[in-house]
N, C-alpha and C positions, 0 to 999 in steps of 0.2 A: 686397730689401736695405734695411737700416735708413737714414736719412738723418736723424734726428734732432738737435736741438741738446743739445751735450754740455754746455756750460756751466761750460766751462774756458778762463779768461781769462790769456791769457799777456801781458803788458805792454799793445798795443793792440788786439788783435786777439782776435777766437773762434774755436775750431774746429766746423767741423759736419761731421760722421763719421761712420760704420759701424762704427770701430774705437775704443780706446781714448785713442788720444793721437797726435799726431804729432812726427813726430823735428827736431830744431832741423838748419836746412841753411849754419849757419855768418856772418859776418857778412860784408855783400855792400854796405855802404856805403863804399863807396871810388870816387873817379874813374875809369871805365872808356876814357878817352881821348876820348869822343864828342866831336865839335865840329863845330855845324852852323852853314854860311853865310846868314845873315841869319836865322835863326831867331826865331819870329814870339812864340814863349814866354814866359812870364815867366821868367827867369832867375834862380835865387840862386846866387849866387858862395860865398860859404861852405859847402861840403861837408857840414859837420861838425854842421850845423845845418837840413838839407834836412828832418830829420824835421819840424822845428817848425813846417819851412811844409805841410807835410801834413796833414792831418785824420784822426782813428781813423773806423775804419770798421768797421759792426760789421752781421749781419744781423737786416734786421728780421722775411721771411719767406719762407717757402719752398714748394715743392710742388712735382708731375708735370705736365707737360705731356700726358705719354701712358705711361700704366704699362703696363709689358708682362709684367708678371705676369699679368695677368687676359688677354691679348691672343692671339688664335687663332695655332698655327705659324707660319703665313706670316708674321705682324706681331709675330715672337718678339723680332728685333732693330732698335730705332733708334739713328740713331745718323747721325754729320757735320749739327749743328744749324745751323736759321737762325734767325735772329730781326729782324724788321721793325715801324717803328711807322708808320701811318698820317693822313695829314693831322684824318681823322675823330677819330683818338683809339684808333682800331681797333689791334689786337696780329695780326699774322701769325707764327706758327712753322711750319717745314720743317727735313724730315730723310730722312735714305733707310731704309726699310721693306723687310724680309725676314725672311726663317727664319734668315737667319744674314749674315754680314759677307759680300759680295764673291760674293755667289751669283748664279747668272744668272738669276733671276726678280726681281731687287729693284726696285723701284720709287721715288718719292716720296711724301710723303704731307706734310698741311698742317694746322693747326688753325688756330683763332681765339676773343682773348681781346679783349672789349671795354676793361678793364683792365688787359692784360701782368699779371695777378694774379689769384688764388684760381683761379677757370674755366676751363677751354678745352676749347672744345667741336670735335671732328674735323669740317674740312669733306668735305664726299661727294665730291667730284669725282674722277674715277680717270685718270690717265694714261696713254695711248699709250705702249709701250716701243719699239713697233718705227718703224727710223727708215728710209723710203725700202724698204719692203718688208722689211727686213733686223730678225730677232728682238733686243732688245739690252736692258738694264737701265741702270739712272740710280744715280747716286752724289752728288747734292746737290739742294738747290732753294733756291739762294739767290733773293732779292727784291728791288726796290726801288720804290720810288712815284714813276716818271719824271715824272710832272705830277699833277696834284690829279684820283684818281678810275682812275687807268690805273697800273695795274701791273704791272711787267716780273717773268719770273722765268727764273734760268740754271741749266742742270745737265750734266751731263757723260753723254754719250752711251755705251755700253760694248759694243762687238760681240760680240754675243753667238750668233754663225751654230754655232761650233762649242761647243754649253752644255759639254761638260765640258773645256776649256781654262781653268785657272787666271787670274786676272788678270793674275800676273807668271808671268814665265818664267827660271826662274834658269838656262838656259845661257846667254842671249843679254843679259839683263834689261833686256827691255824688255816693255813692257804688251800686253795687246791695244787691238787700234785704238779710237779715240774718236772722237767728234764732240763740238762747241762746241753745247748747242740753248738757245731761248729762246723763250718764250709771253709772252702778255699776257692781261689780265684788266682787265672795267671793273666787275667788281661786287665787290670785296675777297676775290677767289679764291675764290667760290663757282665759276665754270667758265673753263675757260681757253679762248684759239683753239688753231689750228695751232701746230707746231712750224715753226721756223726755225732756220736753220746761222747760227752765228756765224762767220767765217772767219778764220782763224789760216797764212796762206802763209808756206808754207816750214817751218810747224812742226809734228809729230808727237805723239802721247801725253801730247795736251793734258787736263788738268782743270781746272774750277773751285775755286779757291782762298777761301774768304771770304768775307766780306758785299761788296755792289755798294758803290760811291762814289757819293753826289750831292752836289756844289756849289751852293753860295747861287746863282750863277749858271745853274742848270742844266742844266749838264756832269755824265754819268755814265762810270763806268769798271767793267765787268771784269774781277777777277783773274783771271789763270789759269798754272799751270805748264806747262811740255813737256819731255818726257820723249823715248823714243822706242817704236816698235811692237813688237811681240811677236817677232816673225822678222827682225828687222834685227839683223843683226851687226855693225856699225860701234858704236865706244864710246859710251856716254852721257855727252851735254851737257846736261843740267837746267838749266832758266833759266825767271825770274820773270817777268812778263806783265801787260799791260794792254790791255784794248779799248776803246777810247774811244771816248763818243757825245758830238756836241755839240747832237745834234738830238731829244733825247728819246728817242732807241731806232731811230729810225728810219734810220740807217747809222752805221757803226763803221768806226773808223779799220783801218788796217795794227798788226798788235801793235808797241805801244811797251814797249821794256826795261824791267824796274825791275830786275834784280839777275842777273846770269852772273858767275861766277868764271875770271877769262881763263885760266887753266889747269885748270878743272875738279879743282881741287882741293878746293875747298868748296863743297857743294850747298845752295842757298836753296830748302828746302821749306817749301809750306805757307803762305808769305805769306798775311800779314793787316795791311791795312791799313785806317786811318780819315780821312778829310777831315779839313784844320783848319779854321777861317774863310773864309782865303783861297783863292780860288777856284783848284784846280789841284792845289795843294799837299797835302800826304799826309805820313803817318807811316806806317813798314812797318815790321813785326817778322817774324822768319822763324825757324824750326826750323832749325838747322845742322848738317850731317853733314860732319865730317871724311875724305874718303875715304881719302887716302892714309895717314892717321894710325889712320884705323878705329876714331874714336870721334864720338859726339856734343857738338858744344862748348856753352858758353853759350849762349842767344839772342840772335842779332844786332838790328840796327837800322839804318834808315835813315829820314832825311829829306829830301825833294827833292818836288817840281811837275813834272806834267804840261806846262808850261807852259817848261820849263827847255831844249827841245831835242830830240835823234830819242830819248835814253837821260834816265836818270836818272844826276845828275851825282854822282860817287862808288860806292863801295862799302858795303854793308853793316859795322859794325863791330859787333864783340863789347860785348854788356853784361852787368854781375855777375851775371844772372838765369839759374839752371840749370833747364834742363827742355826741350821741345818746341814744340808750337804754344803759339802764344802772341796772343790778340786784342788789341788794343789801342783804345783812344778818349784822346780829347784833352778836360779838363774845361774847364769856362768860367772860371777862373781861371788856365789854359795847366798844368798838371798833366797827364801822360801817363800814364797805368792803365795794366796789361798781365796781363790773367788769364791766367794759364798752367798749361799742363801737366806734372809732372813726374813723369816715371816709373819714379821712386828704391821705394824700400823703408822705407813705405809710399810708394804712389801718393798724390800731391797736385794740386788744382787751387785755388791760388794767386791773390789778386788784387794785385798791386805799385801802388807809385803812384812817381812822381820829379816835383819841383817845379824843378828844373834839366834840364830839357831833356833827360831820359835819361841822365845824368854819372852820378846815384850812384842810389842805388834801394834805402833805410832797410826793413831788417827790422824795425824796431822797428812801421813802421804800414802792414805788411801784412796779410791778411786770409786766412787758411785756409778755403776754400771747400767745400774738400770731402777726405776722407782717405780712400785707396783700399784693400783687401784686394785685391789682382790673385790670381782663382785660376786663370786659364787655364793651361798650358804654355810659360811664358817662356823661351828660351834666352838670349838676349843682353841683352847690360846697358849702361855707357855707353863702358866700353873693349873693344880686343879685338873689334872687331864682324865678325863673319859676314853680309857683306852679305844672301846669298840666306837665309839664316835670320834675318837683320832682320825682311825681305819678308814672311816667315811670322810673326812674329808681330805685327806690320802687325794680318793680317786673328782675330789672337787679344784682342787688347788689350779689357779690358770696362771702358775709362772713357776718357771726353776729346773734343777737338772743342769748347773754351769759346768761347761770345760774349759778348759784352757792348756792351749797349744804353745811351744817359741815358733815363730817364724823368722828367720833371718836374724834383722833386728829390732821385732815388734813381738806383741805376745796376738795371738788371735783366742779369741771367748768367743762361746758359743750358749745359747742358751734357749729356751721356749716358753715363749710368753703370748696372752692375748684374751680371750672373753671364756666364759667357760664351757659356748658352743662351739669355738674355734679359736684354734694357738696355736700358732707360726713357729719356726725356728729361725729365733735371730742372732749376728756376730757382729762382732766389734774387733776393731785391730786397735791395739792400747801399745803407744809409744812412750820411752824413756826418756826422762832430762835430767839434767844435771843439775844433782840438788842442792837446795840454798847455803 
């Protein structure tokens, strides 16, 4: 699939596309209510003027990580991206590897770019699927550099005892069973040790959600969602998730909350959150599914610390920003990014920025990342949702899963896009100007 720069400049921003153009999604600069307690941000109080404090952003370049056009069946599809920078300078990426989405053979797989740019070259190392004797496949390989030299990496475990059991099960909907695992590595994921459980008491149908958190002081953290298992027939309660280490990897808290809906009314999937400065504290963004309403809303948000209590104080609230997952980073002038997913007509992967703390979020200096053709078999759209036919096209979807990294003085995004027998994982390095 084409990924070229089109070279259609619409007020501050480019498109880079497969397609012809993309469709205007309305103006989304308005106050969305946000209001965070002692918020650490640089604040602008005028609304009306957020663009000015934002900078155009424009890409400077681009390329594959791992093209899966040339790539044998089994490595037909990647896809749920990571991206890690190293003390050295070193670039790690991770993603999940198969012939196809949600298959019981998939695995992880990892490269390595001495510059997060031009190169990346596949590390060899092959992972273990099976956990405790029991066959099973992985669904992420996020990372993080616990101390100078040692590196953690987390993925979600998938029981795989009975291979032709679907992943969801739309009578009951709930997942097959999972496990929390985690490895470490002292040579920059040339080979890893054993596997180890993460422990999640009392909670089921967990995944890894995201990039890890490390603090200046460092403290790291684990996302993760829960869900519940395949044959439990009790309703599902979805709630957002943190494992916290204050000892470098070497023991993990009890899951502490970041986001449940006290009536299970609105689902927090997908959290992605970024550290700020201060140690503890975090910005989350989350994909929202309206259940009783049976549509998809805005992107929410929250902000809140580790450090604040057994939960995270408040709720998530709605921001102008339409679309799905959504990554986020906090810039060194307190600007909040949030590359996201959107998967309207065309599919878009979006990068937003807001210089007020998440209140308003100026179309005028976002940044079109990438414009989708979706040819797979789509049923549902953003209203009117058919839950168990959501599910399914879940595992159809051929684009999304954005990260986004700082590098130096550029942001690096990462993301997986392509046909929906084969999806590559592609980046982009997105530079700053100085705005009008």
């Amino acid at each position: 699939m084409a990924v070229g720069l089109l070279g259609v400049t619409v007020t501050a921003f480019k498109l880079v596309s497969g397609v012809s153009t993309a469709q205007p999604v309305g103006d989304v600069a308005f106050n969305c209510g946000i209001v965070f307690q002692g918020c650490p941000f640089s604040m602008r109080t005028d609304e009306r003027s957020n663009d000015r404090w934002c900078p155009a952003l424009a890409i400077k370049s681009q390329g594959l990580i791992f093209d899966a056009t040339g790539a044998t069946d089994a490595e037909a599809v990647a896809y749920v991206t990571s991206l890690v920078s190293l003390e050295s300078g070193t670039w790690l990426a991770g993603w999940q590897s198969g012939p196809g989405k949600h298959t019981a053979t998939n695995t992880i797989a990892l490269a390595q770019s001495h510059d997060g740019d031009g190169t990346w070259q596949r590390l060899p190392h092959e992972f273990d699927t099976a956990w405790e004797g029991v066959p099973g496949s992985f669904l992420a390989a996020e990372m993080v550099e616990a101390e100078p030299g040692r590196l953690l990496l987390f993925t979600t475990w998938i029981n795989r005892s009975i291979p032709e059991r679907p992943l969801f099960n739309p009578e009951t909907e709930g997942i097959l069973p999972t496990r929390l695992l985690y490895c470490s590595s002292e040579d920059e994921g040339e080979t890893w040790g054993e596997w180890q459980e993460l422990s999640t008491p009392g909670l089921t149908g967990c995944a890894v959600t995201g990039p890890i958190l490390r603090w200046s002081d460092g403290t790291i953290a684990c996302g993760f969602e829960s869900f519940k298992e395949f044959d439990d027939p009790a309703p599902v309660e979805p709630g957002a998730w943190l494992a916290i280490s204050r000892d470098g990897g070497c023991s993990f808290s009890d899951p502490w909350q970041v986001a449940q809906h006290p009536q299970q009314e609105k689902y927090y999937w997908d959290q992605r959150l970024c550290p700020t400065e201060k140690p503890g504290e975090f910005v989350a963004m989350f994909w929202t599914h309206n259940r009783e309403e049976q549509r998809d809303t805005n992107v929410h948000m929250l902000q809140s610390s580790i450090n604040d209590g057994a939960t995270a104080v408040g709720e998530p609230v709605e921001t102008a920003i339409p679309g799905q997952i959504a990554a986020c980073a906090v810039a060194a002038d307190g600007r909040i990014l949030a590359c996201v997913v959107d998967r309207g007509q065309p599919g878009t992967i979006t990068l937003w920025q807001s210089a007020d703390g998440g209140h308003t979020w100026p179309e005028e200096v976002r940044l079109v990342v990438h414009v989708h053709d979706e040819r797979a078999a789509i049923t549902q759209g953003r209203e009117d949702i058919d839950y168990a036919e959501f599910w399914e096209d879940m595992g159809k979807w051929s684009f999304g899963h954005p990260v986004i990294r700082r590098r130096g003085n550029d942001w690096l995004l990462a993301w997986y896009a392509g046909t929906p027998d084969r999806m590559s994982l592609h980046w982009a390095s997105v530079v700053e100007k100085a705005g009008a």
